[in-house]
Each structure stands twice: as C-alpha cells, then as structure tokens.
N, C-alpha and C positions, 0 to 999 in steps of 0.2 A: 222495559220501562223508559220513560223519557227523561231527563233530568234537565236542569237549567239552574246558572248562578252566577249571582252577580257581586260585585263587591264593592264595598264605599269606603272609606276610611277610616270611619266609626263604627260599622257593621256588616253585617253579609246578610243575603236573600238566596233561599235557595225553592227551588218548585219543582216537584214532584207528580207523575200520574202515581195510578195505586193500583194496577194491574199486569199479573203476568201474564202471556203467552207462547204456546208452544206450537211447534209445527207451520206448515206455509196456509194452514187454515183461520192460523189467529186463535186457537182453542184458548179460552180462559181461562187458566193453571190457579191461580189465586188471586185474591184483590187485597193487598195491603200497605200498609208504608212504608219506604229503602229511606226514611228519615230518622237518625238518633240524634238529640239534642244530650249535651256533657255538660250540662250549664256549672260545673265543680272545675270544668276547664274551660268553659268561654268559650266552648267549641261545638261543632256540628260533623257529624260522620252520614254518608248517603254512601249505602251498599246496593250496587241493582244485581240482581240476578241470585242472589244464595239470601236466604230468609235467616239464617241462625249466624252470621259471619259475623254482623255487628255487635250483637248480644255477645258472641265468642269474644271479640276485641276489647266490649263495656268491661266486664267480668274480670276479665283477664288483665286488665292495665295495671304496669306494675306501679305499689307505694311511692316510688317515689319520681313520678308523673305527676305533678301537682299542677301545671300550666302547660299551653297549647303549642309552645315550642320544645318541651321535654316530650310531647307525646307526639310529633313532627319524626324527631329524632328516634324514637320508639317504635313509631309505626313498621317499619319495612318487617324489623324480627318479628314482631306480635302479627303483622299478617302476614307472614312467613308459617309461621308457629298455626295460625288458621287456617291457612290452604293446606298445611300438610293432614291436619286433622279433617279438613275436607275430604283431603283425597284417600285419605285411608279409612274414611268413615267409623273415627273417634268421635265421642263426646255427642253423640248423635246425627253429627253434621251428613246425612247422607241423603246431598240435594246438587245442584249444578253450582259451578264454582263462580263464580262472580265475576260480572262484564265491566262493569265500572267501580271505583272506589273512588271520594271525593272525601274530603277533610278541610274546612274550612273554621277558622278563629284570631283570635284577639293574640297578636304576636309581640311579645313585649320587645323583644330583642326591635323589630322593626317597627313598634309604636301606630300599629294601624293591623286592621282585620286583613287578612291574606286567606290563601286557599290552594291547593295541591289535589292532582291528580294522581292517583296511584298508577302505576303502570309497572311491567315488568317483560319478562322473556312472552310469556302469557297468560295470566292470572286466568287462563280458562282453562289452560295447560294442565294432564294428565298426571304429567313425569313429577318425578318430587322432583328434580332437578330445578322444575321453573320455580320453584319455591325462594328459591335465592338470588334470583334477580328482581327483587321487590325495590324500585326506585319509585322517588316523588319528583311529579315534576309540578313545576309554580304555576298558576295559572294568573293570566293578565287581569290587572282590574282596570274598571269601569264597560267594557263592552260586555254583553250578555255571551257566558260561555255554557256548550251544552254538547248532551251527547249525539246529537246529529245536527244532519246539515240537512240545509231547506235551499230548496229551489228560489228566483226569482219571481215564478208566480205567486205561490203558496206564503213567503212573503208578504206578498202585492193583497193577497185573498185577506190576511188577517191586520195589516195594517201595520207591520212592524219596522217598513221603510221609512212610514214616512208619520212622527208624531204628532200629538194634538195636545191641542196649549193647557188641558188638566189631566193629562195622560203622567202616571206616577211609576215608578218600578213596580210593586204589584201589579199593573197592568198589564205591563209590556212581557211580565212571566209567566202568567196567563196565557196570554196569547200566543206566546213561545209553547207550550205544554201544547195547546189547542191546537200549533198547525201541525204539530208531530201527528196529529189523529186527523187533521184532514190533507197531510204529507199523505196518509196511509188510504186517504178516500177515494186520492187522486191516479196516487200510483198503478201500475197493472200487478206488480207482486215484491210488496216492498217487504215482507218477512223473511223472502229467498236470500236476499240480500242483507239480512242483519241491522233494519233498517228500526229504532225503538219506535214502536203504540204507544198512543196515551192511551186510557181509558180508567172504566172503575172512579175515580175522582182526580180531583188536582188538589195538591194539598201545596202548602206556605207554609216557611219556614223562616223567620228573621235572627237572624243573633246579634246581643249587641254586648256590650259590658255588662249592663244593668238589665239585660231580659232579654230572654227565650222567651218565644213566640209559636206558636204550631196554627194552624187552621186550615181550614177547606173551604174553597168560595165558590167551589162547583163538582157537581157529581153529574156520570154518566148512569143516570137509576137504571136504564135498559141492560145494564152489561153483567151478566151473571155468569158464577163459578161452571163450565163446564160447558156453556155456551159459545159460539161461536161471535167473537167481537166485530162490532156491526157499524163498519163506517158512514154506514146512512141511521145516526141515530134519530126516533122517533119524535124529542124536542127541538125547539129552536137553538142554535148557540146564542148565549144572551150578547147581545150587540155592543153592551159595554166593554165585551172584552174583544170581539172580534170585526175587524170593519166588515160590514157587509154586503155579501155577493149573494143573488138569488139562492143560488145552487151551492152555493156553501152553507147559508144559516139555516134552508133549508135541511139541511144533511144529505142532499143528494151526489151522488156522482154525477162528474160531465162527460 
C-alpha cells in the first residue's frame, strides 16, 4: 500500500491506496483501508501490511489513554503486545506483520498536530525479540512525507514539482498516491524491490480538533480481489489530479 502525509499546525492529511498485493506478479490480496480515525483522541492511526493490527491497538488502548500524547507514549508496548500476538497467532491475528505504522494528532504538550513513524529492529520481523525494539520516530512537517520515493520523471509525469496557483493539499496527495501506480507503470519490476502499489481506490483522511474526515475522490474500478493489478488501467487518470502526459493518462507504458 502506498501512504502519504502531510501536516499543518491545525491539522493532518493523510492518503491512502486500498489495495494489497502479493508476489512479483502484483496478485491482488485484498482491497481495503490501513486508515483508523480515534476522533475520542484527536488522532489518526495508518497500519499497511496486517488488516487486524489496528482494530488490535483500537480495542486494546489502555483507560487511561485519554489524549494523543498518552497514546504516543503508549504505543511502543501496545504494538509490542500486537506483534507478539501476530507472531504467535493469538486473537486471530494470523496474517503478515506490518510494513508501516503511522500515528498522527493533536499534541497538547506541543500545541499543534504532529505525527510519528513507528519503526523498530523490524516490525516484519519473525523473532519475538524484534518486539522490543518498538521506537517512534517524529516526522517533519509541512513537506509531503510518504512511504516511497519517486523518481525525477514520475515527478515530472504527475506535476508535483512544480504547482498551480489553485492546486490545494488534497491535490497534491492525490497525486502523490497516483504516481506510486504509475511509479509501478513505469518500472521493469518495482514489487521485487518492495517498492508500494497504489490501487483498488485512494482514500483521504483529514484530522483536525473539531473533525475527522474520511472519503474517496478516486477508484481504480478495473482492480479485482485475485486479479492480477494492471498498470495500464482501462480509464483515463482524471487530469485534475495528475498533469498530463499522453502515455500516462492514457495508462499506458513507455
């Protein structure tokens, strides 16, 4: 899954594809959301890679978690406490352990929205051991932070070098999501390399003091559970989001 987030002082954005894949074919595992909204904490949690992690973390957050800097502070044990129940395949969790963890809210201590990457020995890791090296690390605001990197061209294809005078954050997250699927159009075998697909849809996510926010401003309708994910999709990418290149809105390869 592709992820992307951004942060402003008053709120966070966060954008989401909604589909898994497995293997260097791109097989379509499942299509669904790595977005939970805590709006009881002013916070947003984005799990990619394990479907039952976040529901484990919701569930399980202790009483007296009541704000987005107690649950900061919280999170390393509780998904400590999740990965081991991953890996031993408690509580049902008996799926792949998760590639990213993002946590993003309203920090009173520092009076503005922040956001943290989970990381560890390796949160993909096997051994209980990596269970205990569950750190956060801060992520930078105002530039758009995501879990992959893009080329110069790809870039260049979907217009995120260079902005346009009603071009909004939604926009530009969009498009961030969209070049991760024509990252993949482009590439010769960007799954060998653990490189994230978008597809299945692109969902939004805003959080602010006063509203959570969810929606979808674009789906990929061609992309089905079990099929093989098709970087030459059948529609056009609609142009508002992506500047355009023949061979790009077309969906073709060059």
């Amino acid at each position: 899954m592709a992820l992307a987030v951004q942060l402003h002082e008053h709120y966070a954005i966060i954008a989401s594809d909604g589909v898994e894949v497995a293997g260097r074919n791109a097989i379509i595992k499942c299509i669904r959301s790595p977005i939970l909204c805590m709006p009881q904490l002013n916070a947003a949690l984005v799990v990619v890679g394990s479907r039952g992690l976040a529901e484990f973390i919701n569930m399980h957050t202790p009483p007296h978690v009541t704000g987005f800097d107690a649950l900061v502070a919280a999170l390393p044990s509780m998904i400590s406490s999740a990965l081991h129940a991953v890996h031993t395949r408690d509580f049902a969790l008996d799926e792949a352990s998760p590639r990213n963890i993002v946590v993003t809210g309203w920090s009173e201590s520092a009076q503005k929205f922040v956001a943290y990457e989970v990381s560890g020995h390796d949160l993909s890791a096997r051994a209980r051991d990596a269970c205990n090296t569950v750190k956060m690390r801060r992520i930078p605001a105002g530039k758009i932070w995501s879990n992959f990197a893009l080329d110069s061209n790809t870039r260049a294809l979907t217009g995120l070098d260079q902005g346009t005078g009603d071009d909004d954050d939604y926009n530009r997250l969009i498009r961030q999501i969209f070049a991760a699927r024509i990252r993949y159009a482009l590439s010769p075998d960007p799954i060998a390399a653990g490189t994230p697909v978008a597809g299945g849809f692109i969902k939004l996510a805003i959080v602010s003091r006063d509203l959570h926010r969810i929606w979808i401003p674009h789906r990929w309708e061609e992309d089905r559970v079990g099929a093989t994910l098709d970087p030459d999709p059948a529609e056009r990418l609609p142009e508002q989001f992506c500047a355009v290149h023949p061979s790009v809105a077309a969906g073709k390869r060059r």
